[in-house]
C-alpha positions as a printed NumPy array, in Angstrom:
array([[  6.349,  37.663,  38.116],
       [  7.937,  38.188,  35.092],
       [ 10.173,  35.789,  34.971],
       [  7.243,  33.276,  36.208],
       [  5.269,  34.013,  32.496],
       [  8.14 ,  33.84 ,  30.739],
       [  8.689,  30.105,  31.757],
       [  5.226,  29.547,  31.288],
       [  5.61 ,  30.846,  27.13 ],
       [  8.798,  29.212,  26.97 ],
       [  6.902,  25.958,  28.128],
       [  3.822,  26.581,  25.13 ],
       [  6.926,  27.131,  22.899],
       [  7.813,  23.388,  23.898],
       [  4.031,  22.246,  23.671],
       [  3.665,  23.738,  20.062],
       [  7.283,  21.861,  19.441],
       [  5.923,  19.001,  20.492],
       [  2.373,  19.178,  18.429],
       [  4.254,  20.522,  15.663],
       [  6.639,  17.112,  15.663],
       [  3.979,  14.771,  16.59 ],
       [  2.467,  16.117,  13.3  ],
       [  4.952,  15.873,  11.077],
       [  6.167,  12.325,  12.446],
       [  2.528,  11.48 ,  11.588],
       [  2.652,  12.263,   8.489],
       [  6.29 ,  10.635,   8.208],
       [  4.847,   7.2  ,   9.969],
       [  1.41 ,   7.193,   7.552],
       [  3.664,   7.675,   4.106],
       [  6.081,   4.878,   5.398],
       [  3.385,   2.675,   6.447],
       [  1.724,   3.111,   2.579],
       [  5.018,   2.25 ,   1.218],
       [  5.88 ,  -0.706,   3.499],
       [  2.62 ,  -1.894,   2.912],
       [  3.103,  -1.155,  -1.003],
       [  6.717,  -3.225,  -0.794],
       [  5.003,  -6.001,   1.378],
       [  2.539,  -6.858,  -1.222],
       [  4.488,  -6.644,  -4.345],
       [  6.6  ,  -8.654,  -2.16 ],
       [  3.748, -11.577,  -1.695],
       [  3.081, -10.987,  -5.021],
       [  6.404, -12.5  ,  -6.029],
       [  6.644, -14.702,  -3.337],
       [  3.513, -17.006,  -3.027],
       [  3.357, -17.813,  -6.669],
       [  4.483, -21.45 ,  -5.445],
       [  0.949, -21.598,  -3.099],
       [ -0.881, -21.714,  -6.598],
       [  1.338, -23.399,  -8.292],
       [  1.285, -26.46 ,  -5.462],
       [ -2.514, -26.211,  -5.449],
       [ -2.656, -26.359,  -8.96 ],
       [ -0.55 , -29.164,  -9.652],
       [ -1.923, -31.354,  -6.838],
       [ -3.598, -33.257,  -9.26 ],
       [ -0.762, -34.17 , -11.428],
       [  0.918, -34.955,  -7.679],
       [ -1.485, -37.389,  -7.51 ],
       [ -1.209, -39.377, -10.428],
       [  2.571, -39.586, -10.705],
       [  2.6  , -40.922,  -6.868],
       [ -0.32 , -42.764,  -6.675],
       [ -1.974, -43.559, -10.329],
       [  1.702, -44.508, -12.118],
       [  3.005, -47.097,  -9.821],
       [ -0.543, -49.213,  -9.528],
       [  0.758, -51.242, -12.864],
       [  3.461, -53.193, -10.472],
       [  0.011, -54.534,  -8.506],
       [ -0.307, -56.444, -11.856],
       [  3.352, -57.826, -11.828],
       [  4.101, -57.71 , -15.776],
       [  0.315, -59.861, -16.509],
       [ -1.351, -56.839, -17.374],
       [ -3.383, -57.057, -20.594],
       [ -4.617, -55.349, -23.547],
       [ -7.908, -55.414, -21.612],
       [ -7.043, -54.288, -18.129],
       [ -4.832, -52.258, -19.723],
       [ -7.955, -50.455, -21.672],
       [ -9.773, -49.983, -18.332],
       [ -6.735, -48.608, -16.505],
       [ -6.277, -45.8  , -19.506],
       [-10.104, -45.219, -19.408],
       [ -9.994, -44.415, -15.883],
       [ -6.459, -42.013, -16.047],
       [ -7.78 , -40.419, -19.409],
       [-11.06 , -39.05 , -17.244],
       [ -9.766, -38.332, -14.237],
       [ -6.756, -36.521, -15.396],
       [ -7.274, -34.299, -18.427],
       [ -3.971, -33.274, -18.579],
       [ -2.691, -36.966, -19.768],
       [ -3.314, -36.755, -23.569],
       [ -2.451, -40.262, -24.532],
       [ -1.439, -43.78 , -23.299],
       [  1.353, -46.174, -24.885],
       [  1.433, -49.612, -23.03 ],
       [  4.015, -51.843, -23.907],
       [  3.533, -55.385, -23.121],
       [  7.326, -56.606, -22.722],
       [  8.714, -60.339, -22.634],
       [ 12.133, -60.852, -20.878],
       [ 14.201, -63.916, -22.418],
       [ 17.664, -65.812, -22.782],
       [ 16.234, -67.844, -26.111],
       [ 19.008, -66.695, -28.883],
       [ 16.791, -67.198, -31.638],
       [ 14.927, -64.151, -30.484],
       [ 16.587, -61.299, -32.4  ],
       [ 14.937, -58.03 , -31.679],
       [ 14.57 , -55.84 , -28.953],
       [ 17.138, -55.319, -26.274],
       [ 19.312, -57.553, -25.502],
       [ 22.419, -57.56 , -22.876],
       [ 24.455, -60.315, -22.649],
       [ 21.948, -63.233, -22.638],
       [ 19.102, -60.889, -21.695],
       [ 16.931, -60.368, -24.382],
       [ 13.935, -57.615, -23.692],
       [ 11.528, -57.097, -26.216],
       [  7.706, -56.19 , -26.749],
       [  5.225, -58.721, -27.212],
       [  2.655, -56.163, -28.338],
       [  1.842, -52.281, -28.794],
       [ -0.683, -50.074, -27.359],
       [ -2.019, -46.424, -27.721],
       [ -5.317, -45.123, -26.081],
       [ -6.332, -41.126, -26.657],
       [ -8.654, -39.195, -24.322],
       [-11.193, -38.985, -27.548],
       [-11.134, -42.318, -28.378],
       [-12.314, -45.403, -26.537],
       [ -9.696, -48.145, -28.007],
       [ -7.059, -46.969, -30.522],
       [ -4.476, -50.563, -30.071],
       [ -1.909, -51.178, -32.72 ],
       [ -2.244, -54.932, -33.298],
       [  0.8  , -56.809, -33.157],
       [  1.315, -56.99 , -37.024],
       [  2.055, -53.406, -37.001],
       [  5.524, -54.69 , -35.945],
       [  7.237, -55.794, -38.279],
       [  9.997, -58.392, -37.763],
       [  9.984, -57.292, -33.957],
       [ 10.58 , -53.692, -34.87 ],
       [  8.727, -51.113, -33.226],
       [  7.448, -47.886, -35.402],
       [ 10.352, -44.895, -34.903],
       [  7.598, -43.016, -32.917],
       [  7.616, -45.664, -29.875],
       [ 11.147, -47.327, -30.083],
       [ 12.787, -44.555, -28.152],
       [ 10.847, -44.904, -25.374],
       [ 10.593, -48.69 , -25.064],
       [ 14.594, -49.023, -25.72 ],
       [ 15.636, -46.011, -23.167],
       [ 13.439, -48.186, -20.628],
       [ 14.686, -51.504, -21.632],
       [ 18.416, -50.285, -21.701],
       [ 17.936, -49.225, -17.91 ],
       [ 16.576, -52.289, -17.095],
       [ 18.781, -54.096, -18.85 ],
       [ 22.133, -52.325, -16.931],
       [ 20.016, -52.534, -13.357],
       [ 19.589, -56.359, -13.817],
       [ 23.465, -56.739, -14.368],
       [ 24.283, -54.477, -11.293],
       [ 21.319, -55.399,  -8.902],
       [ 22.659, -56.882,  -5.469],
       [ 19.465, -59.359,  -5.006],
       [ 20.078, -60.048,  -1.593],
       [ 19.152, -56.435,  -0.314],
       [ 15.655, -54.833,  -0.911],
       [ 15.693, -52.089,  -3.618],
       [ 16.229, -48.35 ,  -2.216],
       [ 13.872, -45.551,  -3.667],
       [ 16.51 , -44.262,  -5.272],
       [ 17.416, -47.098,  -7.566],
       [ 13.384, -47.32 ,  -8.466],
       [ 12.937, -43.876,  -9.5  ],
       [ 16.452, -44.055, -11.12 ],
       [ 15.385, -47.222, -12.941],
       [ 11.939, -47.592, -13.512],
       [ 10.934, -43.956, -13.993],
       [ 11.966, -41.861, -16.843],
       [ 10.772, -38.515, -16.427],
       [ 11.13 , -35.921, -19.897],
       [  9.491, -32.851, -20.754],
       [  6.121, -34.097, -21.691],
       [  6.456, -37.611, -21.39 ],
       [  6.399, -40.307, -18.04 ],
       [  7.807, -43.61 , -18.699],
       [  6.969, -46.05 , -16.41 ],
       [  8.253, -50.545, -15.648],
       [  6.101, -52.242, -13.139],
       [  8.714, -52.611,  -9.677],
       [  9.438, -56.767, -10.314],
       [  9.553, -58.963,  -6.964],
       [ 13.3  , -59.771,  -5.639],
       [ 12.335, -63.309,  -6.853],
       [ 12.206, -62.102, -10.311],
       [ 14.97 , -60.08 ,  -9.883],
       [ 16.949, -63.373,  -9.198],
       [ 15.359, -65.3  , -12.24 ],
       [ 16.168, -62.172, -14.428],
       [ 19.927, -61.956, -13.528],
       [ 20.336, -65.85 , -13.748],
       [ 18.984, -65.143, -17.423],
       [ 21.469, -62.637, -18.012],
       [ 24.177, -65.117, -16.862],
       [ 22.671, -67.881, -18.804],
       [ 23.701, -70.258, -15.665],
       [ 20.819, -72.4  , -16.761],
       [ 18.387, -72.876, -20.228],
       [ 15.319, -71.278, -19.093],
       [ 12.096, -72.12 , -22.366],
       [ 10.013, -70.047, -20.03 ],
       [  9.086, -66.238, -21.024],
       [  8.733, -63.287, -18.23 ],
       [  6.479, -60.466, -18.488],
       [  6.934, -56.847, -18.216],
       [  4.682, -53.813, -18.477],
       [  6.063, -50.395, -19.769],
       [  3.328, -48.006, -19.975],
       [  4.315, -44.178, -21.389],
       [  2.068, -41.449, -20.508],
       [  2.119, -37.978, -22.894],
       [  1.534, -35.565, -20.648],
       [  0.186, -31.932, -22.41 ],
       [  0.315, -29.302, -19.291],
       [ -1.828, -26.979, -21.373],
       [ -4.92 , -29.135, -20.393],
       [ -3.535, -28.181, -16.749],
       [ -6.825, -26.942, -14.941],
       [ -5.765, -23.594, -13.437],
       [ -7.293, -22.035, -10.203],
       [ -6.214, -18.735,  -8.691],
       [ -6.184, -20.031,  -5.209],
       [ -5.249, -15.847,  -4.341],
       [ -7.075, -14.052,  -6.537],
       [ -6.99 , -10.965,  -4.404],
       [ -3.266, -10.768,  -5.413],
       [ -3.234, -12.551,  -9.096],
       [ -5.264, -10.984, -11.653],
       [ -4.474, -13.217, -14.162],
       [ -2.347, -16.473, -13.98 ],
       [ -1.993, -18.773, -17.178],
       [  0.416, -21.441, -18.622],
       [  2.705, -20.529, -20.876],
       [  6.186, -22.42 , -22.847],
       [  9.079, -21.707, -20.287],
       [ 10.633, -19.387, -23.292],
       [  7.228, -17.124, -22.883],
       [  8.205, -13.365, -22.784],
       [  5.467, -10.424, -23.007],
       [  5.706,  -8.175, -25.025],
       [  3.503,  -6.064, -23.14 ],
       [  5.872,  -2.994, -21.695],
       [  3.459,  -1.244, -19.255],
       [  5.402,  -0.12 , -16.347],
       [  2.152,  -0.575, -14.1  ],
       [  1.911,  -4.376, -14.651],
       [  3.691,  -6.245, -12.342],
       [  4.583,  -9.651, -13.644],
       [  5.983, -12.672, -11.837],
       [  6.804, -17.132, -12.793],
       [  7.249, -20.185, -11.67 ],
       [  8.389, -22.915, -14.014],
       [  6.633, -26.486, -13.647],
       [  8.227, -29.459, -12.724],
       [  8.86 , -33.003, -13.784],
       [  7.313, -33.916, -17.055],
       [  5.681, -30.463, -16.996],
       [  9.101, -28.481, -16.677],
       [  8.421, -26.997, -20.51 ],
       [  5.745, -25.13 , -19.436],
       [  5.806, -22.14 , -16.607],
       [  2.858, -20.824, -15.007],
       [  2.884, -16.93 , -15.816],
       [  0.592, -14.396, -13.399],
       [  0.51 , -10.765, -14.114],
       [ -1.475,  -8.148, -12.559],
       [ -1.826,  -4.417, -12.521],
       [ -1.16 ,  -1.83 , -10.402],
       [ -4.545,  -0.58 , -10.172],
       [ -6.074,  -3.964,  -9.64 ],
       [ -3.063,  -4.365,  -6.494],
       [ -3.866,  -1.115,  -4.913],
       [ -7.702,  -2.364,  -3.375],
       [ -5.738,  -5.506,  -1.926],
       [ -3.496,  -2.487,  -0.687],
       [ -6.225,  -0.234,   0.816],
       [ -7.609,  -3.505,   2.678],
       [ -4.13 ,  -3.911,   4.316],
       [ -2.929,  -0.27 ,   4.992],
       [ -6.276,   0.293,   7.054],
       [ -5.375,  -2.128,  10.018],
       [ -1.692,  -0.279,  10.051],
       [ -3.214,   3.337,   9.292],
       [ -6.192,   2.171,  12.363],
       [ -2.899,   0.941,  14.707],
       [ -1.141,   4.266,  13.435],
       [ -3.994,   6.92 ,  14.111],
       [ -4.577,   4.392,  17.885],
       [ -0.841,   5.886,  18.575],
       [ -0.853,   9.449,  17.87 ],
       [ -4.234,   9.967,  19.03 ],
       [ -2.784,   8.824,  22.308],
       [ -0.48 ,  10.983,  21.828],
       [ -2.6  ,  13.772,  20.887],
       [ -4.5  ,  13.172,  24.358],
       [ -1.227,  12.966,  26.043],
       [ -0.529,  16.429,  24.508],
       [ -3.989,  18.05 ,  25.32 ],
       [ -3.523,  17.098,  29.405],
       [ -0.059,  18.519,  29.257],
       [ -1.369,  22.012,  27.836],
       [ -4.33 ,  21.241,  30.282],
       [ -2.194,  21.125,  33.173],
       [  0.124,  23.711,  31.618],
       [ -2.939,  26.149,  31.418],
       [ -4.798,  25.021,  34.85 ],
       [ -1.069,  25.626,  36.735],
       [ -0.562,  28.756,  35.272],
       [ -4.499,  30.047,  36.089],
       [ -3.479,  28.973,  39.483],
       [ -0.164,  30.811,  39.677],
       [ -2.062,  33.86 ,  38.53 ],
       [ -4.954,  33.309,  40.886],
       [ -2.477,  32.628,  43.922],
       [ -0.195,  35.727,  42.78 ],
       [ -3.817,  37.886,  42.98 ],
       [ -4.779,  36.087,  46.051],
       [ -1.667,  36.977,  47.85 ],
       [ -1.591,  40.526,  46.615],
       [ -5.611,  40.826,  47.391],
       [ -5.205,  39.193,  50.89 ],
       [ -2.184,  41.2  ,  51.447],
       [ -4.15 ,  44.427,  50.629],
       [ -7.322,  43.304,  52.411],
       [ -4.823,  42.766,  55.787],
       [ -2.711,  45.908,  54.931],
       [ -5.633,  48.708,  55.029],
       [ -6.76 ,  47.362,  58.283],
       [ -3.807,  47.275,  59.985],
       [ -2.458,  50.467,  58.558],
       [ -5.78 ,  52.45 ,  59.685],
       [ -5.438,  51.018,  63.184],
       [ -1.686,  52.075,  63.311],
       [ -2.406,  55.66 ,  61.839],
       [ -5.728,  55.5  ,  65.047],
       [ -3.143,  54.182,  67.648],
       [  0.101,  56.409,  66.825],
       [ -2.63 ,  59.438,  66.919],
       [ -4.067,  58.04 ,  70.39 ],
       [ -0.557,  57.455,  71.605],
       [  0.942,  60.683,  70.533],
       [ -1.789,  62.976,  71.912],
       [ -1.865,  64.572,  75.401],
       [ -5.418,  64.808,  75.632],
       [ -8.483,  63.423,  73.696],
       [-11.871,  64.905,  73.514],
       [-14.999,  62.421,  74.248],
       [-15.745,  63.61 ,  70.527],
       [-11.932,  62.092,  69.427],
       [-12.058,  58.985,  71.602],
       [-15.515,  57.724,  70.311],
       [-13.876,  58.919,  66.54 ],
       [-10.877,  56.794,  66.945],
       [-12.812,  53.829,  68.942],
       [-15.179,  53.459,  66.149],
       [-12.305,  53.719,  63.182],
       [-10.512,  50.577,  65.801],
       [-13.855,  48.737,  66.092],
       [-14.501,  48.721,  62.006],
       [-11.158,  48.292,  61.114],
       [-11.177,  45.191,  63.333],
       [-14.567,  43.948,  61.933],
       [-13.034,  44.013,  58.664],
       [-10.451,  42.145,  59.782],
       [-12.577,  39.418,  61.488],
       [-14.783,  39.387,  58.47 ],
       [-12.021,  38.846,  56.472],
       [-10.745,  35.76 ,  58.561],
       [-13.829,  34.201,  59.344],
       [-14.586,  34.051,  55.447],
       [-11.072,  31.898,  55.086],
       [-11.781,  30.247,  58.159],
       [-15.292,  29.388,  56.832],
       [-14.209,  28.225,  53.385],
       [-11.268,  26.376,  54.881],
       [-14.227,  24.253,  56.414],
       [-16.147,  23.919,  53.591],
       [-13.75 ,  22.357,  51.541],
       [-12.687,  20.316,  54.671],
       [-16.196,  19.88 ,  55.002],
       [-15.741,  19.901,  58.692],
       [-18.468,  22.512,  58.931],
       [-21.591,  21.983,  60.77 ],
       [-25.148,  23.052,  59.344],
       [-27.342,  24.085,  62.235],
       [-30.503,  23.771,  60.796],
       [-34.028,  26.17 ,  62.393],
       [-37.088,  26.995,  61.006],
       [-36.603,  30.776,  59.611],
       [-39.063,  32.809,  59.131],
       [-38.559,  34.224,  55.245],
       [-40.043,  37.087,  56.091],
       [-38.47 ,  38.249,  59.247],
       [-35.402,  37.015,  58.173],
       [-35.45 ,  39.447,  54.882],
       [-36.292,  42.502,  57.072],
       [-33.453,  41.87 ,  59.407],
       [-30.91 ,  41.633,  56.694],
       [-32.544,  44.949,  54.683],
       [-32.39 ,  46.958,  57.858],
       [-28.699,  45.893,  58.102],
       [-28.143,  46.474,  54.796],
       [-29.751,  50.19 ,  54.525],
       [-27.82 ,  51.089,  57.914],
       [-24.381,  49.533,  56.019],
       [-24.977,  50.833,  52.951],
       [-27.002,  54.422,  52.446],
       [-26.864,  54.955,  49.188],
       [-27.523,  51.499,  48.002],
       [-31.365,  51.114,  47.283],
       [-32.191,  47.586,  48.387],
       [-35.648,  46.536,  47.777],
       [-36.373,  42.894,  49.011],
       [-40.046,  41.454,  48.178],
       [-40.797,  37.97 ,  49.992],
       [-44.09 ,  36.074,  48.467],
       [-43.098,  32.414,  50.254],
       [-46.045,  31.306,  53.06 ],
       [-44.04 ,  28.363,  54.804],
       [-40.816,  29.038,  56.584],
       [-37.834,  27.135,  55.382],
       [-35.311,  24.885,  57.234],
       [-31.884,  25.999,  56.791],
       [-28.864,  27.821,  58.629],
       [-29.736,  31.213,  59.364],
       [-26.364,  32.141,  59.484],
       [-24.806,  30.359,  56.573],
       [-28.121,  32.05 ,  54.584],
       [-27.321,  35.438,  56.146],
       [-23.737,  34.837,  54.641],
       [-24.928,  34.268,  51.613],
       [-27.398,  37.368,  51.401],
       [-24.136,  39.547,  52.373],
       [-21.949,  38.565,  49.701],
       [-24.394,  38.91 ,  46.891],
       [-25.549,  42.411,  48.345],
       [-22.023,  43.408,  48.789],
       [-21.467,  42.36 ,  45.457],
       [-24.105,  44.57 ,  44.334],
       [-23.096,  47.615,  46.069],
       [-19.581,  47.219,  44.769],
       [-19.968,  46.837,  40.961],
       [-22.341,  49.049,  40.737],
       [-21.384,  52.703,  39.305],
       [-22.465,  55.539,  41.896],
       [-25.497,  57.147,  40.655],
       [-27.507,  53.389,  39.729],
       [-26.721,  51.52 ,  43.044],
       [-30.105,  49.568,  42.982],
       [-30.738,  45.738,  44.344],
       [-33.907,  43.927,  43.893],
       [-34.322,  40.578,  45.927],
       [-37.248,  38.123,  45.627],
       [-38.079,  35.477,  47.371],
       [-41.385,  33.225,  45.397],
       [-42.244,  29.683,  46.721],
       [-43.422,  26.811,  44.742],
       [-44.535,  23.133,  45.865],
       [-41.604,  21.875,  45.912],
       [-38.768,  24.839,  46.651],
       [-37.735,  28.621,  47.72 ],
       [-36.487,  30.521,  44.891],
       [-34.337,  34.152,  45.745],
       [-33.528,  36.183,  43.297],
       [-30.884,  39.038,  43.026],
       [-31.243,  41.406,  40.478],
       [-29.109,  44.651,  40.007],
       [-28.228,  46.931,  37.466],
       [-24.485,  47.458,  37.671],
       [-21.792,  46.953,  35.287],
       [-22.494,  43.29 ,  34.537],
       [-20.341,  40.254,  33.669],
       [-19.019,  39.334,  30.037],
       [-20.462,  35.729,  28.879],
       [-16.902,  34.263,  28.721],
       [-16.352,  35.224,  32.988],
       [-19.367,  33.794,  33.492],
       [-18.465,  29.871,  33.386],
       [-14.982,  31.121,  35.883],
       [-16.956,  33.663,  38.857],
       [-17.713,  30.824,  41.122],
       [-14.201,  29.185,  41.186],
       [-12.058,  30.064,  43.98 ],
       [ -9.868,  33.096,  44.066],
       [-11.037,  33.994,  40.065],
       [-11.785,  37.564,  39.734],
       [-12.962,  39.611,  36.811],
       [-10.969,  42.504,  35.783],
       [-11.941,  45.688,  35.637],
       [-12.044,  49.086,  36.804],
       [-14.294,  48.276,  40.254],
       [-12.247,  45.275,  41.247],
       [ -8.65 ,  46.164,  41.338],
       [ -8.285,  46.123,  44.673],
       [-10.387,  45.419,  47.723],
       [-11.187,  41.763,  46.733],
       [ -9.695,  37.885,  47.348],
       [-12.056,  36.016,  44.877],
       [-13.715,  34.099,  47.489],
       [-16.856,  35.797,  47.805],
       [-19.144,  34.084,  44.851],
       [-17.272,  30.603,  46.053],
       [-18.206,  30.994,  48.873],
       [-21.936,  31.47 ,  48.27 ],
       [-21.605,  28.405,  45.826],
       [-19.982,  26.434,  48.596],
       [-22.841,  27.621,  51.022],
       [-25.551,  26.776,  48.791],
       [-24.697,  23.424,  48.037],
       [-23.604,  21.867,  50.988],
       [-27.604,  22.991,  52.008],
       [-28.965,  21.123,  49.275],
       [-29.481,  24.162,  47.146],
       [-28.75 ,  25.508,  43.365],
       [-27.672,  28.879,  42.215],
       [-27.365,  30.29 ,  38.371],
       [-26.193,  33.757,  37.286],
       [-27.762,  35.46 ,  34.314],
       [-25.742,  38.238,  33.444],
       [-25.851,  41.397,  30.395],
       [-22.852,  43.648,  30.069],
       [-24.037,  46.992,  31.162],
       [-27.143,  45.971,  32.527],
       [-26.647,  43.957,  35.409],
       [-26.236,  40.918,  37.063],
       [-29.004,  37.988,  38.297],
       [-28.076,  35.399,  40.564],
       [-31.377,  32.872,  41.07 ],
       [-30.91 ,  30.639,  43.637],
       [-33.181,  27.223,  44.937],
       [-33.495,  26.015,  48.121],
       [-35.574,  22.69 ,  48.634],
       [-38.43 ,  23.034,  51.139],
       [-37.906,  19.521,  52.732]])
């Protein structure tokens, strides 16, 4: 026995072990998840600054694949005019272009021309100048802004970096094979911080005609056209959207040398530098702590939701093992007290019958007086032990439920003066009162309801002190039922016993139940009464006594 509670503390030992870890690792799994969820963040933070800027320079995309490269559609013809309506157009549509120079180039081998580019007996050079502003509708240089051929210092760099490329492609160009991508962005783009420079693509044809010029294999009179259009890009006039404002508190373009001075440890700070003719500027987002940790909240409650999902299971996991711990070792102690009961219950019996034989053996002669004495001890000791068998035969059935009800019509009345006369003859100092107030007879087992009667008066009688031995029984009828009531005034039953009496082999402790008892008498009533369709409730005062009501249906 003792070494049977021992392993069942030991085992709580392990079941507080394993609350006590579950806890802490818990607590250990919600602080980690905060900080992954912290890094993971910060993390985005620095990472999907390129989203925005992609989104945000879309636009510029846009025009540098799509808007630029419509002046080759115009093959070197385009004019002042169409010119004007093409800058309208880009001016509108894309703020960030804050100005337009078109050049309208010639392309030569006459050697009286003597400005402009020339290479070998290529001669490039601009017919005519061109500006147009986003705030103003037409602002064209005429052509007698140049003087002698000579462009102002503030457009010659760009027309002769263009020419000179053009110039050097013409004497290299292989015009049997179609021009590769490379070569035309090499060529005809020129791509500078703030500044796209842009020749209209000319047909393989003029390609030819252009390097036959070069070689001066014939006297061409005839002049070729050009276009050269420069567009002044200004990436502050960038329209900025935070495409994820729920990381980005603020994002804003600022000169790739940009450096805050602001030293707040709590602002996290993060840039991307633009590209192409943008790649002076940098797109700068900052945002603080504070304005991070609601984005923060809104992710750590999925993983704190998964989190709390897994050691609640856990938790429940840990509840049914102390469940089971607890129910096993109620049922050790109930079999131990079962065993030691039973053994008890068999042991008086069958001792008293041994001490009655030996005696009967042993004497020579026995008196009438003596025989009847030690037949009678033999015939009760053997009742006791029938009783005693039949009540584990008869809950052995129950629970099988292999029993059979034999139903008959019982007479209340009758039936309670049978079992009082019993009762008195059994018991003489109990005093058994039984009052019976039903008119109809009910439709039960007698003997299962004589069983039933019996435990709860025996019950009575035995937790009862000596000099207050007293048992009231009732029996009212209403429409619908029989009601019995059994109402003493012995020791009575704590509240916390209460919810345990009717479960099998579960006896209270105290002073009147130590020995003499197997815990199967009140389960056995419940057993009884519900397998006929019935109800019974105890009602119980320390003290006081004890009230068992029970309900039998009249149909």
């Amino acid at each position: 026995m003792t070494h049977q509670r021992n392993t069942f503390r030991v085992t709580y030992v392990l079941v507080g072990a394993f609350i006590v870890v579950v806890v802490a690792s818990f607590v250990l799994a919600t602080i980690l998840a905060r900080d992954l969820t912290v890094t993971y963040v910060e993390n985005e933070f620095a990472s999907r600054k390129v989203e925005v800027m992609e989104y945000n320079i879309s636009p510029f995309n846009d025009f540098f694949h799509n808007r630029i490269p419509e002046i080759s559609f115009y093959q070197g013809y385009l004019d002042s005019a169409g010119v004007a309506v093409y800058a309208e157009n880009v001016l509108k549509t894309y703020p960030f272009v804050d100005r337009i120079t078109f050049y309208d180039v010639a392309l030569s081998n006459n050697e009286h021309i003597d400005y402009g580019v020339s290479a070998n007996n290529l001669v490039v050079y601009p017919k005519g100048v061109y500006q147009f502003r986003a705030h103003d509708e037409n602002d064209g240089l005429p052509d007698t802004a140049m003087r002698n051929g000579q462009l102002p210092l503030s457009l010659s760099d760009d027309f002769n970096n263009m020419a000179v490329k053009f110039a050097a492609f013409i004497e290299r160009v292989d015009t049997t094979k179609a021009l590769q991508d490379d070569d035309i962005f090499k060529v005809f783009y020129t791509v500078t911080p703030g500044k796209i420079s842009y020749m209209n693509i000319p047909r393989r044809d003029d390609l030819k005609t252009y390097k036959e010029l070069m070689s001066r294999r014939q006297v061409h009179d005839a002049v070729y056209e050009q276009d050269i259009i420069t567009f002044f890009i200004d990436p502050n006039k960038l329209s900025l959207t935070n495409t994820i404002p729920e990381l980005y508190q603020r994002i804003e373009i600022q000169p790739l040398v940009y450096e805050s001075i602001d030293t707040d440890p709590d602002l996290l700070t993060t840039e991307t530098p633009l590209p192409g003719a943008l790649a002076d500027y940098k797109i700068y987002f900052s945002s603080d702590r504070s304005f991070l940790r609601s984005e923060i909240n809104r992710r750590f409650l999925p993983v704190m939701a998964g989190v709390l999902g897994i050691y609640l299971l856990l938790a429940i996991i840990a509840y049914l093992i102390y469940r089971n711990l607890y129910v096993n070792k109620r049922m050790f102690k109930l079999q131990y007290d079962f065993i030691n009961n039973l053994s008890h219950e068999f042991k008086t019996p069958v001792s008293v019958i041994k001490i009655a034989g030996n005696n009967i053996y042993s004497a020579k002669h026995l008196s009438d007086k003596e025989r009847m004495h030690y037949g009678k001890i033999l015939d009760e000791e053997a009742d006791k032990l029938n009783n005693l068998m039949n009540t584990l035969l008869s809950f052995t059935q129950i629970e099988n439920k292999s029993i059979k009800i034999k139903r008959e019509e019982v007479d209340l009345h009758e039936f309670c003066d049978k079992v009082l006369a019993a009762s008195k003859i059994k018991y003489k100092d109990l005093d058994i009162r039984c009052k019976v107030s039903a008119k109809r007879t009910l439709h039960i087992d007698p003997v299962l309801l004589g069983s039933i009667f019996q435990n709860l008066i025996d019950n009575a009688y035995k937790y009862s002190k000596p000099d207050n031995k007293v048992l009231d029984i009732a029996v009212t009828q209403t429409k619908r039922q029989v009601n019995l009531r059994f109402a003493d005034k012995g020791i009575g039953i704590a509240k916390k016993e209460l919810v345990h009496i009717f479960k099998k082999f579960y006896r209270v402790q105290n002073q009147y139940n130590q020995q003499g008892s197997v815990g199967l008498g009140l389960a056995f009533c419940k057993e009884l009464v519900n397998i006929m369709g019935g109800d019974i409730r105890v009602e119980s005062e320390l003290g006081k006594g004890t009230t068992f009501y029970i309900a039998f249906p009249l149909d």
